[in-house]
PASEBA-1860 file (N, C-alpha, C; in nm, 3 decimals):
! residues 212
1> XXXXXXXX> 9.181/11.809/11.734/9.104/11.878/11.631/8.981/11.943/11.693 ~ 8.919/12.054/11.658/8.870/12.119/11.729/8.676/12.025/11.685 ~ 8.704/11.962/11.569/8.536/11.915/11.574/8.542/11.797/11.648 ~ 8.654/11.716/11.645/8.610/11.597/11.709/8.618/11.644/11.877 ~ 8.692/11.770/11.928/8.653/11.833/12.092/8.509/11.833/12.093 ~ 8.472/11.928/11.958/8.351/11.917/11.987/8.235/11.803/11.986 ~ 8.265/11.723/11.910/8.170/11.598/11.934/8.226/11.539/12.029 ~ 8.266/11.549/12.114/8.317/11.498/12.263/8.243/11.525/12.333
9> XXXXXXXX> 8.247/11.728/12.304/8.180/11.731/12.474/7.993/11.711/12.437 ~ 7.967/11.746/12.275/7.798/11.705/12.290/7.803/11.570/12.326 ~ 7.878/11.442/12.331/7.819/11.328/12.337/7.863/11.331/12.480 ~ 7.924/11.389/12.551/7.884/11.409/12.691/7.815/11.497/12.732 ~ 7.764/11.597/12.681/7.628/11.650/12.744/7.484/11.549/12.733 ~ 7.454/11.483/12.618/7.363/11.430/12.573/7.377/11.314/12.661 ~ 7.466/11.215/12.691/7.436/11.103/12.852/7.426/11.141/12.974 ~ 7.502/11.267/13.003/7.477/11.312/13.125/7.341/11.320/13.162
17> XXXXXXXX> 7.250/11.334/13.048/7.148/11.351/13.098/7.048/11.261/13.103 ~ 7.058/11.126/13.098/7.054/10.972/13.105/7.001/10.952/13.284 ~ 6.934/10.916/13.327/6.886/10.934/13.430/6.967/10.769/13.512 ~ 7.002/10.691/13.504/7.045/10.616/13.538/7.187/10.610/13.549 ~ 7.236/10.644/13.681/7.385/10.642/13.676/7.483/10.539/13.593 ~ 7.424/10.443/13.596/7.507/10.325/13.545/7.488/10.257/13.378 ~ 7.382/10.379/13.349/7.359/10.319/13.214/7.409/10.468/13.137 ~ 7.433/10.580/13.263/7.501/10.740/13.176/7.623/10.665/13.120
25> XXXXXXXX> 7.694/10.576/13.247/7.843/10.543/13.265/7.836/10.487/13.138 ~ 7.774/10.357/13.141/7.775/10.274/12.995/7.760/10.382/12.867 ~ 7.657/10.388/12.835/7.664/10.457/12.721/7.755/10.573/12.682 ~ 7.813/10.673/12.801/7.936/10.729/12.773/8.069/10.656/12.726 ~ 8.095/10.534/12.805/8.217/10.466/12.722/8.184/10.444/12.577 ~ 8.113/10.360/12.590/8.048/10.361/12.474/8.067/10.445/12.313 ~ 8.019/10.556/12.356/8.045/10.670/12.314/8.143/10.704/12.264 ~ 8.220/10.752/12.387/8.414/10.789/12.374/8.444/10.682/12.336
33> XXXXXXXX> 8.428/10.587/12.305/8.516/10.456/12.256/8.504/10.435/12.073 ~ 8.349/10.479/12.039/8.325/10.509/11.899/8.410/10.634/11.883 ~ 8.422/10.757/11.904/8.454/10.866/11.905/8.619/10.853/11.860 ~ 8.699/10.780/11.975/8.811/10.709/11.979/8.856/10.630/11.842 ~ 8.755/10.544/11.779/8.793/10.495/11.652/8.763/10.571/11.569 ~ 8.715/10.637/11.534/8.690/10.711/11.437/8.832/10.825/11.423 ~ 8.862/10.873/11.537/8.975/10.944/11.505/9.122/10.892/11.495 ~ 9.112/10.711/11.513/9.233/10.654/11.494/9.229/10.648/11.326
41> XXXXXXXX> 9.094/10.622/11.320/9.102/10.572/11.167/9.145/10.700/11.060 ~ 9.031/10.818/11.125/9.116/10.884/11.019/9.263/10.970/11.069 ~ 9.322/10.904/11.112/9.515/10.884/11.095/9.533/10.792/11.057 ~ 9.440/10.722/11.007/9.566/10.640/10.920/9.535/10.431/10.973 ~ 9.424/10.496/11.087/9.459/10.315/11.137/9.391/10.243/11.051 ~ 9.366/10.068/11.027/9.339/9.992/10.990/9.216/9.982/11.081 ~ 9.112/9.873/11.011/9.008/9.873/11.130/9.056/9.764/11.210 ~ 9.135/9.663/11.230/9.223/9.598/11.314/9.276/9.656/11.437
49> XXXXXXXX> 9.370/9.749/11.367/9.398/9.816/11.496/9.333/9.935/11.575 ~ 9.218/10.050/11.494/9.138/10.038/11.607/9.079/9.993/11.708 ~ 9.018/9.842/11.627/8.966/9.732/11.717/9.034/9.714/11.835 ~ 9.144/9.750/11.853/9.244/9.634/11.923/9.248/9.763/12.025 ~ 9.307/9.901/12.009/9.317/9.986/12.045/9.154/10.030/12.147 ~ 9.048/10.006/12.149/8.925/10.080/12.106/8.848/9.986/12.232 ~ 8.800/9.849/12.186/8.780/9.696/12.219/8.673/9.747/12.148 ~ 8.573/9.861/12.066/8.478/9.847/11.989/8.483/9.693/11.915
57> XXXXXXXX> 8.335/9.592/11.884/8.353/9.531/11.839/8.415/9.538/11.723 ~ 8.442/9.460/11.618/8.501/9.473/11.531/8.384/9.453/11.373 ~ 8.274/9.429/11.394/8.178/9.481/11.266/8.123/9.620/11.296 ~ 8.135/9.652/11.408/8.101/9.802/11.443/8.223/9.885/11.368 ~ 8.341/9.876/11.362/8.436/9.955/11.335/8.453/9.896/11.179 ~ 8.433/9.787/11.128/8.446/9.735/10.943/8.306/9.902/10.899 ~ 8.213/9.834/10.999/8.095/9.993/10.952/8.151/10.111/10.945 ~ 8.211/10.155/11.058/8.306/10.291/11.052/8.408/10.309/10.936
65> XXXXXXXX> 8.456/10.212/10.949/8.553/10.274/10.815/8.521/10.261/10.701 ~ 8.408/10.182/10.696/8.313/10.199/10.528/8.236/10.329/10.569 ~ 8.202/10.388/10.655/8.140/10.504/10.632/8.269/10.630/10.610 ~ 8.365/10.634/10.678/8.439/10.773/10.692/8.503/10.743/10.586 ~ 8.555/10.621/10.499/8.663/10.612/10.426/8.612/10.590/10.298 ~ 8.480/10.544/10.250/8.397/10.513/10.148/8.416/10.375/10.070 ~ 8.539/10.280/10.174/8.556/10.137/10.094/8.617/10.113/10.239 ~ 8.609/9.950/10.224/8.652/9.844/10.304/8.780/9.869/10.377
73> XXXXXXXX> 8.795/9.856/10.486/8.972/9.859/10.525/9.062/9.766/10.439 ~ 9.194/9.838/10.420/9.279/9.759/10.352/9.338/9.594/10.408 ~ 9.341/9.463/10.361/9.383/9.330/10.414/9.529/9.348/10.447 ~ 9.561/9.200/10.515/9.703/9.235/10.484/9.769/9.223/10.662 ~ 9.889/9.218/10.721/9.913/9.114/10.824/9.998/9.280/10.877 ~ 9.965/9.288/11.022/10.007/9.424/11.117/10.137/9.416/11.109 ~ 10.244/9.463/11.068/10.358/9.437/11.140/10.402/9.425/11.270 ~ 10.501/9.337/11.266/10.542/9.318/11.401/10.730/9.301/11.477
81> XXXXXXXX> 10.758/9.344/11.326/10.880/9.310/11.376/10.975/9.442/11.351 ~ 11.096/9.459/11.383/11.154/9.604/11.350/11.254/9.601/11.205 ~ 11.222/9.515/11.140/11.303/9.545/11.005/11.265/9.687/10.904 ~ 11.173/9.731/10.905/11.081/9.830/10.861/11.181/9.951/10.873 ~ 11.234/9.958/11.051/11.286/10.107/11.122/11.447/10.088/11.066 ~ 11.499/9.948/11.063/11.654/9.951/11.097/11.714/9.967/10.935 ~ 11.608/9.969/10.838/11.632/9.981/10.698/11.699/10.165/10.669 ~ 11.676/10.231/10.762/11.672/10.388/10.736/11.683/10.434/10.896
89> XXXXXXXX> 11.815/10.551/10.878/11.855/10.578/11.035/11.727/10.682/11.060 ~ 11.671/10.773/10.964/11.570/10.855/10.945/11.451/10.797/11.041 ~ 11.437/10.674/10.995/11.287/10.603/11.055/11.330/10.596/11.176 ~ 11.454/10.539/11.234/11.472/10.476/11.392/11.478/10.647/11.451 ~ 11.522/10.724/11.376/11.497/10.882/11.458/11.399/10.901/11.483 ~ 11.254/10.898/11.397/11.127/10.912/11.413/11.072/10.818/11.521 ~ 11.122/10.679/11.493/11.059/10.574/11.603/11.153/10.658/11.796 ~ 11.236/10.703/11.823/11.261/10.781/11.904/11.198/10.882/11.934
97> XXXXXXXX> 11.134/10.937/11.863/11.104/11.079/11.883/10.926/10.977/11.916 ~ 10.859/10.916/11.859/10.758/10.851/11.914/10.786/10.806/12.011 ~ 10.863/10.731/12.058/10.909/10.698/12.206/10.883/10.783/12.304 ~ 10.937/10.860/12.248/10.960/11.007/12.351/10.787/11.068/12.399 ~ 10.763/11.092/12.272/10.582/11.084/12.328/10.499/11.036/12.444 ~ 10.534/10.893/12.379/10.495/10.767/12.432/10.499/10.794/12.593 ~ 10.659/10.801/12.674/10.665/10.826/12.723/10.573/10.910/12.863 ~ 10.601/11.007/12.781/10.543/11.161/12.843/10.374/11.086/12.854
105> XXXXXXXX> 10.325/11.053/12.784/10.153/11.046/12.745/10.075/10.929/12.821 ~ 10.186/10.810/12.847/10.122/10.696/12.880/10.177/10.673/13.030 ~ 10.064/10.753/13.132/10.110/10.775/13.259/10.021/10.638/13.301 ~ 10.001/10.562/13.383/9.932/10.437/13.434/9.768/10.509/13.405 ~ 9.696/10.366/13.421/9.558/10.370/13.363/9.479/10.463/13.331 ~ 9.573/10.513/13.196/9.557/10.574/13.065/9.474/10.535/12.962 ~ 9.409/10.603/12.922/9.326/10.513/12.781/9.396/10.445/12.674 ~ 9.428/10.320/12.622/9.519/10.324/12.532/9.499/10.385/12.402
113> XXXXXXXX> 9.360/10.390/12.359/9.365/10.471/12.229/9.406/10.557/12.223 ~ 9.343/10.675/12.360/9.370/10.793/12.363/9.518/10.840/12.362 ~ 9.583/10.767/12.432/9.712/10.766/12.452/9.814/10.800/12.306 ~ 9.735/10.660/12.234/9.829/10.649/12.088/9.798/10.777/12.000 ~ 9.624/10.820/11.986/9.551/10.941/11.899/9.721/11.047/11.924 ~ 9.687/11.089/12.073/9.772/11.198/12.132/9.931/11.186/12.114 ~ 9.969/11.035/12.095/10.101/11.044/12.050/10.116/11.048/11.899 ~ 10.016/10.982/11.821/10.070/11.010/11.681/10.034/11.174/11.626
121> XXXXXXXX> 9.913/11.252/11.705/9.888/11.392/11.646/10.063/11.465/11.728 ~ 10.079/11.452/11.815/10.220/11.536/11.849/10.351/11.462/11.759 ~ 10.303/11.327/11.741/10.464/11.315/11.630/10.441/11.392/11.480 ~ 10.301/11.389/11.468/10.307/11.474/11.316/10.312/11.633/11.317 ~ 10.272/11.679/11.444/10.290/11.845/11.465/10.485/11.854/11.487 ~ 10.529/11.749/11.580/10.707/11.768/11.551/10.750/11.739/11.452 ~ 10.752/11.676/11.358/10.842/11.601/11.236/10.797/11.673/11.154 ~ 10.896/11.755/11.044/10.838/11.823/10.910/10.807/11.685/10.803
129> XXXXXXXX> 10.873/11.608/10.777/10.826/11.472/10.714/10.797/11.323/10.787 ~ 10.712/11.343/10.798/10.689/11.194/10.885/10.716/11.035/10.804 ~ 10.789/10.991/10.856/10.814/10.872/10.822/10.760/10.740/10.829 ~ 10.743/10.739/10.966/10.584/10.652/11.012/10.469/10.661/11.003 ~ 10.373/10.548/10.967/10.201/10.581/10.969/10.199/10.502/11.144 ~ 10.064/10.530/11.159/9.993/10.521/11.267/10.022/10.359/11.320 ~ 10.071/10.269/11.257/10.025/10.172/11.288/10.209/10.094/11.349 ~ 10.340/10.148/11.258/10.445/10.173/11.307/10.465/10.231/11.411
137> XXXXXXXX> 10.409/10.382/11.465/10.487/10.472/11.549/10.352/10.302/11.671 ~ 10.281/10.256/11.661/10.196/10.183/11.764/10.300/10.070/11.807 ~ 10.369/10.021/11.728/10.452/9.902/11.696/10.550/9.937/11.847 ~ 10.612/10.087/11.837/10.758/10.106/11.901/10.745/10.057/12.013 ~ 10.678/10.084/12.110/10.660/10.043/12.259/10.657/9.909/12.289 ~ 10.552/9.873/12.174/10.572/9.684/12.182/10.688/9.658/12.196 ~ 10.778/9.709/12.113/10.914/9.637/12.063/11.037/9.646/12.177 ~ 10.980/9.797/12.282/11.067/9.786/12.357/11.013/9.708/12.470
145> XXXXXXXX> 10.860/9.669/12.507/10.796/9.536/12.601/10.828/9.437/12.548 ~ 10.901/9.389/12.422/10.908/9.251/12.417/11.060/9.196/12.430 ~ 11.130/9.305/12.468/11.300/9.346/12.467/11.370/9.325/12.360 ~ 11.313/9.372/12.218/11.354/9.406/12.117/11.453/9.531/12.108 ~ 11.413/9.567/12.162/11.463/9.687/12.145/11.459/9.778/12.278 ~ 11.576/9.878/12.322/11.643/9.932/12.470/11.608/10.071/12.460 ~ 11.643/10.126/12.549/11.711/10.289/12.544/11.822/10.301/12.587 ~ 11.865/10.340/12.465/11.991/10.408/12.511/12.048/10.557/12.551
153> XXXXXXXX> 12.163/10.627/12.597/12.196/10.764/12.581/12.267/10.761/12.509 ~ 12.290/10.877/12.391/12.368/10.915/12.327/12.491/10.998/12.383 ~ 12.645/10.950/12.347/12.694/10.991/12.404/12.731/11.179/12.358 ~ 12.714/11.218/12.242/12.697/11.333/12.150/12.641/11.420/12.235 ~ 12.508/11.406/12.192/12.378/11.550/12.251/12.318/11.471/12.378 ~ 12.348/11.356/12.408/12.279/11.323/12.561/12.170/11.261/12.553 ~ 12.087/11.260/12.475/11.956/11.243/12.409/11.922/11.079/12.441 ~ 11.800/11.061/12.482/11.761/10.931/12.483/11.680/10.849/12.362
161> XXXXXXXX> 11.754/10.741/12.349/11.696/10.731/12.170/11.705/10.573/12.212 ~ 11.644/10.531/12.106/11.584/10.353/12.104/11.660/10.284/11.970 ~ 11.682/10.122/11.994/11.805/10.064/11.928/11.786/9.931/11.943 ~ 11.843/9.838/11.881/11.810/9.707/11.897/11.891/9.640/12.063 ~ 11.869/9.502/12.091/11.910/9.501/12.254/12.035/9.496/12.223 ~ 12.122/9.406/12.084/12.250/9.402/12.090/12.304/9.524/12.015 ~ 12.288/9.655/12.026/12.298/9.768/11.963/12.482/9.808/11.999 ~ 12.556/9.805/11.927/12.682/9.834/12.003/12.767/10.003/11.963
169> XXXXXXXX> 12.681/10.118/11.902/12.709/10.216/11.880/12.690/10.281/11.995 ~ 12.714/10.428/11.997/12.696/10.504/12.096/12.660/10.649/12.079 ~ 12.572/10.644/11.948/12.530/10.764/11.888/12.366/10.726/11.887 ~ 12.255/10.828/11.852/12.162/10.826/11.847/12.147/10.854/11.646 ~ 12.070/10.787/11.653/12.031/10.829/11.436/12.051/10.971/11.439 ~ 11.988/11.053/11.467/12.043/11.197/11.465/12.182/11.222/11.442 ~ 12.255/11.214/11.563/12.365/11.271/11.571/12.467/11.137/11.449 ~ 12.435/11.015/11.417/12.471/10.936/11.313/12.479/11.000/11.227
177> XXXXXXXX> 12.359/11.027/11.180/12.342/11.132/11.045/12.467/11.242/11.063 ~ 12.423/11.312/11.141/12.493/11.454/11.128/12.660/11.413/11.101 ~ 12.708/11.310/11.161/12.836/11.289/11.166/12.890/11.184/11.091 ~ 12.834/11.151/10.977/12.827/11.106/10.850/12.937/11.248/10.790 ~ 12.904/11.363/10.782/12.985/11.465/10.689/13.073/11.520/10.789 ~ 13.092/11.504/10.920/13.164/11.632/11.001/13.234/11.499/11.134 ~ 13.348/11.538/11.156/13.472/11.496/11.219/13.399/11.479/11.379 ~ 13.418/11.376/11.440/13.356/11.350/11.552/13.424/11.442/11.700
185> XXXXXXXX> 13.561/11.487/11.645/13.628/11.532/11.704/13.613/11.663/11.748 ~ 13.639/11.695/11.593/13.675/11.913/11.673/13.501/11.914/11.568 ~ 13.413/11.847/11.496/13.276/11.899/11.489/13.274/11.951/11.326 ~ 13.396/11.999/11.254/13.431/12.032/11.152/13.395/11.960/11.049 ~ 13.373/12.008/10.905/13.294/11.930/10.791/13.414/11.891/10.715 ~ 13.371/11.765/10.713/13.478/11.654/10.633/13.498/11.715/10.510 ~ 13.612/11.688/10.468/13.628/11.726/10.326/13.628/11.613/10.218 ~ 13.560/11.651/10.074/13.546/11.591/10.022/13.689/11.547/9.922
193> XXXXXXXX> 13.721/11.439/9.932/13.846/11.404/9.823/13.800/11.394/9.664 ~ 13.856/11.349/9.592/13.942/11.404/9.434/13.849/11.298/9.423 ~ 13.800/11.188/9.441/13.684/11.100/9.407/13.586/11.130/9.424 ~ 13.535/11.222/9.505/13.396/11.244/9.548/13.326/11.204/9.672 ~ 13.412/11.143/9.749/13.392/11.067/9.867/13.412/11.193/9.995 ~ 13.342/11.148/10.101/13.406/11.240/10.226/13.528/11.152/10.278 ~ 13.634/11.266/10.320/13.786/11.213/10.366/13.731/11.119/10.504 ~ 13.806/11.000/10.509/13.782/10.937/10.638/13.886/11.047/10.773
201> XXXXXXXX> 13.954/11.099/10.718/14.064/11.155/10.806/14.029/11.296/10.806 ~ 13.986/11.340/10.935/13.963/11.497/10.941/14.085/11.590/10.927 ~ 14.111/11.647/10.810/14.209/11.756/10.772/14.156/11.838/10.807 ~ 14.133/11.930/10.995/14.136/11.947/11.012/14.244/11.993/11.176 ~ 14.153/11.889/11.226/14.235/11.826/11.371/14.340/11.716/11.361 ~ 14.302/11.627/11.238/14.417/11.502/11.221/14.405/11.440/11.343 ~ 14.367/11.403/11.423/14.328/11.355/11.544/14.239/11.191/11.572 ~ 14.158/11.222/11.438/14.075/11.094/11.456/14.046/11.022/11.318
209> XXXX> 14.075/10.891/11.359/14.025/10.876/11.154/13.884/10.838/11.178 ~ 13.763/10.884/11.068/13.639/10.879/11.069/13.634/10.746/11.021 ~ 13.527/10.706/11.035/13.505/10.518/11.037/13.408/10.562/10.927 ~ 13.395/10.620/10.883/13.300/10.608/10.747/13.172/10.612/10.757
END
Protein backbone atom coordinates (compact mmCIF):
# COMPACT_ATOMS: atom_id res chain seq x y z
CA UNK A 1 0.00 0.00 0.00
CA UNK A 2 1.42 3.05 -0.95
CA UNK A 3 0.81 4.94 2.75
CA UNK A 4 2.08 2.35 4.80
CA UNK A 5 5.59 2.60 1.96
CA UNK A 6 5.27 5.71 3.01
CA UNK A 7 5.33 5.54 6.72
CA UNK A 8 8.20 3.19 6.23
CA UNK A 9 10.48 5.20 4.65
CA UNK A 10 9.64 8.51 7.17
CA UNK A 11 10.20 6.19 10.14
CA UNK A 12 13.44 5.46 8.52
CA UNK A 13 14.48 8.78 7.76
CA UNK A 14 13.56 10.05 11.27
CA UNK A 15 16.22 7.15 13.16
CA UNK A 16 18.68 7.46 10.74
CA UNK A 17 19.20 10.41 12.17
CA UNK A 18 19.66 9.09 15.82
CA UNK A 19 23.24 9.66 16.48
CA UNK A 20 24.02 6.43 18.12
CA UNK A 21 24.52 3.55 15.89
CA UNK A 22 23.08 1.05 18.13
CA UNK A 23 20.24 2.83 19.50
CA UNK A 24 19.35 4.04 15.30
CA UNK A 25 19.46 0.01 15.02
CA UNK A 26 17.12 -0.42 18.07
CA UNK A 27 14.66 1.99 17.58
CA UNK A 28 14.39 1.16 13.79
CA UNK A 29 13.32 -2.48 14.61
CA UNK A 30 11.37 -1.23 16.79
CA UNK A 31 9.70 0.79 14.48
CA UNK A 32 9.33 -1.69 11.47
CA UNK A 33 8.07 -4.12 13.92
CA UNK A 34 5.06 -1.62 15.07
CA UNK A 35 4.66 -0.73 11.40
CA UNK A 36 4.56 -4.65 10.72
CA UNK A 37 1.54 -5.07 13.15
CA UNK A 38 -0.39 -2.66 12.24
CA UNK A 39 -0.52 -3.84 8.69
CA UNK A 40 -1.14 -7.50 9.78
CA UNK A 41 -3.96 -6.29 11.70
CA UNK A 42 -5.55 -4.43 9.27
CA UNK A 43 -5.79 -7.83 7.06
CA UNK A 44 -7.51 -9.25 9.13
CA UNK A 45 -5.01 -10.56 12.04
CA UNK A 46 -6.01 -11.08 15.61
CA UNK A 47 -3.79 -9.28 18.10
CA UNK A 48 -2.42 -12.88 18.96
CA UNK A 49 -1.17 -13.45 15.92
CA UNK A 50 0.45 -10.31 15.25
CA UNK A 51 2.05 -10.78 18.52
CA UNK A 52 3.41 -13.96 17.53
CA UNK A 53 4.27 -12.85 14.01
CA UNK A 54 5.78 -9.25 15.17
CA UNK A 55 7.39 -10.37 18.95
CA UNK A 56 5.83 -6.66 19.65
CA UNK A 57 4.82 -7.10 23.20
CA UNK A 58 1.50 -8.06 23.42
CA UNK A 59 -0.29 -4.89 25.49
CA UNK A 60 1.49 -2.83 22.91
CA UNK A 61 -0.45 -4.53 20.06
CA UNK A 62 -4.18 -5.10 22.51
CA UNK A 63 -3.34 -0.84 22.17
CA UNK A 64 -3.01 -1.11 18.40
CA UNK A 65 -5.90 -2.79 17.66
CA UNK A 66 -8.07 -0.72 20.01
CA UNK A 67 -6.76 2.17 18.20
CA UNK A 68 -7.02 1.09 14.28
CA UNK A 69 -10.08 -1.13 14.90
CA UNK A 70 -12.08 1.00 17.59
CA UNK A 71 -12.84 -2.25 19.99
CA UNK A 72 -10.91 -5.02 21.58
CA UNK A 73 -9.56 -7.96 19.41
CA UNK A 74 -11.94 -10.70 18.94
CA UNK A 75 -11.42 -14.01 21.88
CA UNK A 76 -11.49 -17.27 20.88
CA UNK A 77 -8.65 -20.27 20.22
CA UNK A 78 -6.17 -19.87 16.65
CA UNK A 79 -6.81 -22.71 14.67
CA UNK A 80 -4.68 -25.34 14.27
CA UNK A 81 -5.74 -28.10 12.61
CA UNK A 82 -6.79 -28.68 8.76
CA UNK A 83 -10.47 -29.59 9.05
CA UNK A 84 -11.45 -25.96 8.07
CA UNK A 85 -9.53 -26.59 4.25
CA UNK A 86 -10.60 -30.41 3.68
CA UNK A 87 -14.42 -29.33 4.21
CA UNK A 88 -14.33 -27.50 0.53
CA UNK A 89 -11.95 -28.51 -2.52
CA UNK A 90 -12.24 -24.50 -3.19
CA UNK A 91 -10.38 -23.76 0.21
CA UNK A 92 -7.52 -26.59 -0.26
CA UNK A 93 -7.11 -24.68 -3.89
CA UNK A 94 -6.65 -21.41 -2.14
CA UNK A 95 -4.51 -23.06 0.73
CA UNK A 96 -2.17 -24.12 -2.56
CA UNK A 97 -2.11 -21.17 -4.20
CA UNK A 98 -0.88 -19.65 -0.54
CA UNK A 99 1.64 -22.26 -0.53
CA UNK A 100 2.80 -21.25 -3.63
CA UNK A 101 3.47 -17.70 -2.26
CA UNK A 102 4.82 -18.91 0.67
CA UNK A 103 7.20 -20.51 -1.19
CA UNK A 104 8.52 -17.89 -3.56
CA UNK A 105 8.57 -15.16 -0.39
CA UNK A 106 10.10 -17.07 2.47
CA UNK A 107 13.77 -17.23 1.24
CA UNK A 108 16.04 -17.94 4.70
CA UNK A 109 16.29 -15.12 7.34
CA UNK A 110 13.33 -13.46 6.13
CA UNK A 111 11.16 -11.39 8.32
CA UNK A 112 8.35 -13.54 9.31
CA UNK A 113 5.73 -10.92 9.40
CA UNK A 114 6.88 -9.45 6.46
CA UNK A 115 6.93 -12.56 4.74
CA UNK A 116 3.16 -13.49 5.72
CA UNK A 117 1.89 -9.28 5.05
CA UNK A 118 3.50 -10.10 1.35
CA UNK A 119 1.96 -13.48 1.05
CA UNK A 120 -1.52 -12.74 2.12
CA UNK A 121 -1.57 -9.09 -0.06
CA UNK A 122 -0.48 -11.39 -3.34
CA UNK A 123 -3.10 -14.19 -2.40
CA UNK A 124 -5.82 -11.46 -2.39
CA UNK A 125 -4.50 -9.56 -5.64
CA UNK A 126 -4.65 -13.55 -7.32
CA UNK A 127 -7.95 -14.99 -6.11
CA UNK A 128 -11.20 -13.15 -7.40
CA UNK A 129 -12.93 -14.61 -4.07
CA UNK A 130 -10.82 -15.33 -1.32
CA UNK A 131 -11.60 -18.00 0.83
CA UNK A 132 -9.11 -17.68 3.55
CA UNK A 133 -8.56 -14.86 6.22
CA UNK A 134 -5.14 -14.03 7.31
CA UNK A 135 -4.87 -16.24 10.02
CA UNK A 136 -5.71 -19.70 7.79
CA UNK A 137 -3.60 -18.85 4.66
CA UNK A 138 -0.68 -18.44 8.24
CA UNK A 139 -1.85 -21.95 9.36
CA UNK A 140 -0.70 -23.70 5.72
CA UNK A 141 3.04 -23.90 6.15
CA UNK A 142 2.66 -25.00 9.74
CA UNK A 143 0.69 -27.84 8.55
CA UNK A 144 3.11 -28.81 6.01
CA UNK A 145 6.23 -28.41 9.11
CA UNK A 146 4.30 -30.55 11.21
CA UNK A 147 3.78 -33.32 8.28
CA UNK A 148 0.24 -32.80 8.08
CA UNK A 149 0.12 -32.20 5.12
CA UNK A 150 2.73 -32.92 1.59
CA UNK A 151 3.14 -31.65 -1.87
CA UNK A 152 2.08 -33.24 -4.28
CA UNK A 153 2.11 -33.09 -8.44
CA UNK A 154 -0.83 -33.20 -10.18
CA UNK A 155 -0.92 -35.59 -12.64
CA UNK A 156 -3.52 -33.28 -15.10
CA UNK A 157 -1.85 -29.67 -15.41
CA UNK A 158 1.48 -30.67 -13.52
CA UNK A 159 0.83 -28.19 -10.90
CA UNK A 160 2.15 -28.44 -7.41
CA UNK A 161 -0.63 -28.43 -4.86
CA UNK A 162 -0.84 -29.47 -1.00
CA UNK A 163 -2.97 -32.53 0.54
CA UNK A 164 -3.14 -34.47 3.56
CA UNK A 165 0.16 -37.07 4.16
CA UNK A 166 -2.21 -40.08 3.48
CA UNK A 167 -3.71 -38.25 0.38
CA UNK A 168 -4.29 -41.09 -2.24
CA UNK A 169 -5.71 -39.00 -5.37
CA UNK A 170 -3.70 -37.71 -8.07
CA UNK A 171 -5.42 -34.55 -9.03
CA UNK A 172 -4.94 -31.13 -7.55
CA UNK A 173 -8.60 -29.30 -6.20
CA UNK A 174 -8.50 -27.43 -9.40
CA UNK A 175 -8.29 -29.86 -11.87
CA UNK A 176 -10.91 -32.08 -9.20
CA UNK A 177 -13.28 -29.47 -9.71
CA UNK A 178 -12.98 -29.08 -13.32
CA UNK A 179 -13.37 -32.86 -13.81
CA UNK A 180 -16.34 -33.22 -11.70
CA UNK A 181 -18.44 -32.25 -15.26
CA UNK A 182 -15.91 -33.36 -18.11
CA UNK A 183 -14.50 -37.02 -18.95
CA UNK A 184 -10.93 -37.48 -17.68
CA UNK A 185 -10.20 -38.98 -20.88
CA UNK A 186 -10.77 -37.23 -24.26
CA UNK A 187 -11.57 -33.70 -21.74
CA UNK A 188 -15.27 -33.62 -23.10
CA UNK A 189 -18.40 -32.41 -20.93
CA UNK A 190 -20.26 -35.13 -19.32
CA UNK A 191 -23.63 -35.41 -20.19
CA UNK A 192 -26.32 -34.92 -18.13
CA UNK A 193 -28.90 -38.04 -17.80
CA UNK A 194 -32.91 -38.11 -17.65
CA UNK A 195 -32.41 -37.62 -13.72
CA UNK A 196 -30.40 -34.73 -13.65
CA UNK A 197 -27.23 -36.25 -12.68
CA UNK A 198 -23.86 -36.07 -14.80
CA UNK A 199 -23.41 -39.57 -16.80
CA UNK A 200 -20.66 -41.55 -14.92
CA UNK A 201 -19.81 -42.97 -18.50
CA UNK A 202 -18.39 -40.51 -21.06
CA UNK A 203 -20.74 -40.80 -24.22
CA UNK A 204 -18.31 -39.59 -25.84
CA UNK A 205 -15.03 -41.72 -25.95
CA UNK A 206 -16.79 -44.71 -23.95
CA UNK A 207 -13.38 -45.37 -22.79
CA UNK A 208 -13.51 -44.58 -19.14
CA UNK A 209 -16.23 -44.81 -16.55
CA UNK A 210 -16.11 -41.49 -14.41
CA UNK A 211 -15.94 -42.31 -10.64
CA UNK A 212 -18.29 -39.61 -9.84
Amino acid sequence: MPGHNHDMFNARQAFDKTGDPRMRSDLYLQAERIIEATRLIELGARDGLAQQLTGVPKAKVNRLYCQLMGRPSPSGQTPFSDVGYLKDRHRLLDASVAWGLYKKLAPEKRDTARVFIEVYEGYLAIVNEPLLDLTRVCLVPNLVQMGIWQEYRCQYCRAAYLAPVDHLGHACPGCELYYRYRCRACGNALKVTAKGRYAKTCLDCRTIEYPG
